[in-house]
Steps between C-alpha positions, in 0.01 A plus 500: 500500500127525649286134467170469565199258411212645294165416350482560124276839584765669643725401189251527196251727695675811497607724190861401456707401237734196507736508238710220349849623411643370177771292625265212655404233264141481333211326635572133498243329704258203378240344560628092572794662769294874635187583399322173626630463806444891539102459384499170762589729787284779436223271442573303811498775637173645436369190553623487829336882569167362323487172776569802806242679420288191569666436850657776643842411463803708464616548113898390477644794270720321255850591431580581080865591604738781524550820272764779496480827435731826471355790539571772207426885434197553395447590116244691274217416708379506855496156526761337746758304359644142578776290309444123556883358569360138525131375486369624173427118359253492792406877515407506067342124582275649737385809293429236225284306767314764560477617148276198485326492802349831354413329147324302666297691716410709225371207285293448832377834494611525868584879507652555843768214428602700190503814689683363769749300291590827256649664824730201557611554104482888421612845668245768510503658176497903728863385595646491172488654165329215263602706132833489612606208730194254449700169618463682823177333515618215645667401792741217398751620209667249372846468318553606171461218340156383639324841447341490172306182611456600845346850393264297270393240754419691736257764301373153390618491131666178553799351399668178376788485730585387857304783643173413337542177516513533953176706440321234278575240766435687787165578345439153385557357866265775676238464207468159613524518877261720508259306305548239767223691733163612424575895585827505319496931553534396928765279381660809305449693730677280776796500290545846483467535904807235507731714297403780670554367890633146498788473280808649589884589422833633634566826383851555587570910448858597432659783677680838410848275498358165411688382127232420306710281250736355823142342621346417191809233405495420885146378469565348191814425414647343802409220768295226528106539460339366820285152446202448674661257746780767575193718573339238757802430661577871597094506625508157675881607725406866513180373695704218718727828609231690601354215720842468685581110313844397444507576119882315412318190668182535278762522223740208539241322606208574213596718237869435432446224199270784324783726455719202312522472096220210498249698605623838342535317115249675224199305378278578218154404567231603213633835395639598828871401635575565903700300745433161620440628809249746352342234359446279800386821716238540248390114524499534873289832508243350283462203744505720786267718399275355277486800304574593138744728463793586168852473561585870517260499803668302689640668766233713539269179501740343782520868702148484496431176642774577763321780654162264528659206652546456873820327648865502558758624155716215611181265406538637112856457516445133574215414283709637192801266601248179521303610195868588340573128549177318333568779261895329419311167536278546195719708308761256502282165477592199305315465203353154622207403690180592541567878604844525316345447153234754572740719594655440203235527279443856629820598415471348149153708462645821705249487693572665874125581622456178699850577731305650751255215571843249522604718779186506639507137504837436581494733777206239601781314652340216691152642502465358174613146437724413151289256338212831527740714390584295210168466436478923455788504291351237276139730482726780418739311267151370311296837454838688381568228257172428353410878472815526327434194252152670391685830452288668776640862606650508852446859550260447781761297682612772750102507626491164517798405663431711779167351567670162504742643782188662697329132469795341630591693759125472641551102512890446551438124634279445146669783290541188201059468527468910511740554174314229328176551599572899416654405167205298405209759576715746294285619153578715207721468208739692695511278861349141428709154506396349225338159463544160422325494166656822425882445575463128312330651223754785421782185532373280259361764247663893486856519304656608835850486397366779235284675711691502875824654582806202453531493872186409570459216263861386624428488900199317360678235339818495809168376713365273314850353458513495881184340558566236259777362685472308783723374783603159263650769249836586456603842685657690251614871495180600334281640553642738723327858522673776347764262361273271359348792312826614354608146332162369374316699283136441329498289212208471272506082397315562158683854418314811430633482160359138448380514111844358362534157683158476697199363250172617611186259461248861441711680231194748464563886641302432797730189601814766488322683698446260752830338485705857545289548816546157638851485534478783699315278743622312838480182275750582300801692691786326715802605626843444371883649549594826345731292266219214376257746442659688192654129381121378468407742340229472211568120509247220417370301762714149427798707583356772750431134694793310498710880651257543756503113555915501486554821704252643715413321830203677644149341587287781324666377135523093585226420765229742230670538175733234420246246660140503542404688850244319695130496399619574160424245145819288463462375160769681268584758758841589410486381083394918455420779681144706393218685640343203666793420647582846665149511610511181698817639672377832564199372676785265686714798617207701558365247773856524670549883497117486686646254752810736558334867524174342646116653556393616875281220533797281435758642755201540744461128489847356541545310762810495793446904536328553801793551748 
């Protein structure tokens, strides 16, 4: 077989037809798992073309993937002929891509962007007869069962399957990003350069005794899929053997744990699962680089910042052992402490966006002292947790995360002053840590256990349990991180269906109103075992009190429920349970939960933090 790497106009530029043959399975790709990550590329891409054209750089073709084809005889046209053995997800994806690149340009009015684009879709019409073979027209053919909707996409009829539905989105994203500018028709016409010159594939061209269906369930059928890391690894000792280095030394002596189960084990992260080791690469990368850049980039991401960096291979080989080894160190970290519970508390929010910045500060070492790096973790731990208490979206938090690493690494003696200071200059919905007035007044007021995901309102009240205890209370097993989550669940102290055994003072409409909402609130919500819970139940308050009082032994229910928490009005505190009370201790808890996930000002003030 004949390989060789191509820019999409010597595929889609020519008058060809590739054909689909029946056996291969329907189009199957989507937009969470392909067509994103495919849009991301060629976006980055042009993007990347867009900034070179400013400064003279070279343009970095980017690599879609591989295709096969086998050639066949040539049928009741002139037009050459090519069966696609494997490839035809990507092949039909990209023919749908361009489908509506062209839509598009032609809402733009941009003329020479259609013109060019129709040669990348349709054969010229002098090479075949259109009356009798008009699905010659076009240069993908897909299997049987996509053609009706393929056919009508593409002569832009529409559709309401899969096949529309990659065109709608790939029109969607371009619509928008090329809004972004003022001369959205350069933008357009940007794009279509990139197809044309900077993305690229592996067409792989069976020969005259080639088996078509021997390689087609080789490629498919059998083996292993290559990860990202198994890619970097071949790059990082192919490159030691060519500089003349002892490679079985670089391997016991770097890369050897890498290749062991730990490392290899699947993890799901969002919508995406890889290997552990995947994973970590892609923390590391980020760091590294400073750069944002998608999973399925990521070796191309890391071969590009190989090429640009100066130094020994043996010196990557080392810094992915020591960053390997913070990496174990905060993957593994007990749930206690200062940087445990945050730690924790990402987990418990799946959030991983922060990783690189731990490394970064980590891999500080003695540049940065611990009670500053505490104090990071602690700015970090704060804006997470009170953007997540006011609902705020986190889907700036790549952007901003990277700044924070760029801010530290400029000041590694101060990094804790750089994150904060960086952290509190953020604005927008999207970025800022919210304030005093605004994290208190969510606490005492919003139904959060309604409103938040359960996880969030239960790391809330696992702190506040924390910070309520002090070194004269008895060490129990709780709270304990992930643990702790798993026996205690959130208990509402007057029950969300209160009307039975809970008189109300305001029996008007409004007072419902107001009463369903407040014990919602922070006032009102404790925690309890996953056996108490259901046995309190709808109970009135006499009897809710003496369980609690009987059974549960933590400081949130007796040092702010059962008794009267400091600063609150002690006269008949305890004889009921109302809206005044759960006002008095939501303002109570809210004061604590400010002292835990404190403001900028705050951390920037503590004392003992200057070595």
């Amino acid at each position: 077989m004949r390989a060789d790497t191509v820019d999409l106009k010597r595929i889609f530029g020519r008058d060809i037809r590739y054909m689909v043959p029946l056996f291969q399975r329907p189009y199957v790709w989507n937009r969470d798992d392909n067509w994103t990550a495919l849009w991301e590329d060629i976006r980055r891409t042009a993007e990347h073309a867009e900034l070179a054209a400013e400064t003279g750089d070279a343009v970095f073709p980017h690599f879609l993937g591989a295709v096969v084809f086998d050639e066949i005889p040539y049928l009741s046209s002139n037009l050459e002929a090519r069966q696609v053995i494997d490839g035809q997800q990507r092949l039909t994806t990209l023919q749908l891509f361009v489908c509506a690149l062209r839509l598009v340009a032609q809402e733009l009015k941009h003329d020479r962007s259609v013109r060019l684009l129709s040669k990348f879709l349709e054969n010229d019409q002098d090479l075949y007869d259109s009356v009798k073979d008009p699905d010659h027209r076009f240069k993908v053919w897909p299997t049987n069962a996509d053609r009706d909707e393929f056919r009508s996409v593409m002569r832009g009829d529409g559709g309401t399957g899969r096949l529309a539905g990659a065109v709608l989105y790939f029109q969607q994203g371009i619509s928008s990003w090329v809004a972004e500018v003022s001369r959205p028709e350069e933008r357009i016409d940007g794009l279509v350069q990139t197809l044309r010159e900077h993305l690229r594939l592996v067409i792989i061209d069976l020969e005259e005794h080639d088996d078509a269906q021997v390689v087609f369930e080789t490629l498919n059928s059998r083996g292993t899929p290559l990860e990202h890391a198994d890619l970097v690894k071949n790059l990082l000792f192919r490159e030691a053997e060519h500089g003349g280095a002892d490679v079985h030394r670089l391997y016991d002596s770097y890369w050897a744990p890498f290749d062991q189960d730990e490392w290899r084990t699947d993890q799901t992260t969002g919508r995406i699962t890889r290997s552990r080791l995947d994973v970590f690469l892609t923390h590391w990368l980020s760091m590294r680089t400073q750069r944002e850049f998608t999973f399925p980039a990521l070796f191309k991401e890391f071969e590009r910042w190989q090429r640009t960096r100066k130094g020994a291979v043996e010196d990557i080989f080392a810094e992915l052992s020591r960053y390997a080894g913070i990496y174990d160190e905060l993957d593994s970290h007990t749930p206690h402490g200062v940087e445990g519970r945050f730690l924790y508390r990402m987990k418990v929010m799946q959030v991983s966006t922060p990783m690189p910045l731990l490394l970064c500060l980590y891999g500080l070492g003695d540049q940065l002292s611990v009670p500053r790096r505490r104090r990071a973790v602690r700015a970090l731990d704060s804006y997470l947790v009170r953007r997540a208490v006011l609902n705020l979206s986190n889907k700036d938090y790549n952007h901003v995360f990277r700044e924070l690493v760029t801010a530290a690494s400029l000041q590694p003696e101060r990094a804790d002053e750089a994150i904060v200071k960086t952290l509190a200059g953020m604005q927008g919905h999207h970025r800022q840590w919210p304030s005093d007035e605004a994290f208190q007044s969510v606490l005492e007021n919003d139904p959060i256990y309604a409103r938040l995901y359960r996880h969030r309102v239960r790391i809330l009240l696992e702190a506040l349990e924390d910070a309520l205890r002090s070194d004269l209370t008895e060490q129990l097993t709780v709270p304990n991180g992930e643990h702790f989550g798993a026996k205690l669940t959130i208990e509402h102290v007057m029950p969300q269906s209160w009307q039975d055994h809970w008189p109300i003072s305001d029996d008007s409409t409004e007072g419902w109103a107001v009463r369903d909402e407040l014990v919602h609130t922070l006032g009102n919500l404790t925690l309890a075992t996953g056996k108490l819970n259901p046995a309190l139940g709808n109970m009135g308050w006499d009897d809710k009190r003496n369980w609690l009082s009987e059974h549960s032994l933590l400081r949130l229910t007796h040092g702010t429920l059962l008794t009267p928490p400091p600063g609150a009005a002690k006269e008949h505190w305890g004889q009921g349970w109302d809206e005044q009370l759960i006002r008095q201790r939501g303002h109570y808890l809210a004061g604590i939960a400010r002292r835990v996930w404190p403001s900028a000002a705050e951390l920037l003030a503590e004392d003992g933090i200057s070595e």
